[in-house]
C-alpha positions in Angstrom: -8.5 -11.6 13.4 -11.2 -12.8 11.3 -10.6 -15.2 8.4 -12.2 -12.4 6.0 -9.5 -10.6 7.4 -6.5 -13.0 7.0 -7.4 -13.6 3.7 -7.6 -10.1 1.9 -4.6 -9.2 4.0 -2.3 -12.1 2.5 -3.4 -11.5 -0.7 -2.1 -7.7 0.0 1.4 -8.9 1.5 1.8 -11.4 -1.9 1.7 -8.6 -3.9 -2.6 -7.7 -5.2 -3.1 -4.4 -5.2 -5.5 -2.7 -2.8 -7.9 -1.6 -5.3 -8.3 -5.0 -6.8 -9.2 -6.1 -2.8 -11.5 -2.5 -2.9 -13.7 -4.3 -5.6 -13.5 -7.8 -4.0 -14.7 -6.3 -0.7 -17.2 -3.7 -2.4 -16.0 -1.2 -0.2 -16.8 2.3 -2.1 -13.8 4.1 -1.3 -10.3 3.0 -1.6 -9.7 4.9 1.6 -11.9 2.8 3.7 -9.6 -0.4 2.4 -6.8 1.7 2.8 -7.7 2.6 6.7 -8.5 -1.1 6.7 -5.8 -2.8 5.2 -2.9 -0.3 4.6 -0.8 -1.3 7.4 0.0 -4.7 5.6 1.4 -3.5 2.3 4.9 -5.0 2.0 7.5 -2.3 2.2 5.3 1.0 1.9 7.0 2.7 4.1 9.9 2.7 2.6 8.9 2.5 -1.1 7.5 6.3 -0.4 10.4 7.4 1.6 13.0 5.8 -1.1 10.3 7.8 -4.0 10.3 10.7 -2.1 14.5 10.7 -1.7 13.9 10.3 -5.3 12.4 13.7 -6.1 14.3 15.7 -3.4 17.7 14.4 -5.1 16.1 15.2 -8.7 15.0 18.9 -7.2 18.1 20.1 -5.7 20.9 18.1 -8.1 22.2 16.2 -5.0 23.9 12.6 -6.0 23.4 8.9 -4.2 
């Protein structure tokens, strides 16, 4: 791992957003930082799968 790489991807895991690394980086799609970087973002995963529980409970009237 390159140190470029270290250091965009700690800032991510401490909480900066990915577009505020997109404009750091100058990449010129948040997809490329996303492809790039994605992987590190502290609890994505299940921050969508807990959002998307979310609407499916909201949808069908189901309870926690």
């Amino acid at each position: 791992m390159r140190l470029h790489d270290h250091t965009f991807s700690r800032l991510i895991q401490h909480g900066e957003s990915l577009v505020c690394v997109k404009d750091q980086l100058g990449h010129h799609s948040i997809k490329v930082t996303v492809d790039v970087y994605g992987h590190v973002v502290p609890g994505a995963n299940k921050a969508a799968a807990d959002r998307l529980e979310t609407v499916v409970r909201r949808r069908t009237g189901a309870s926690a």
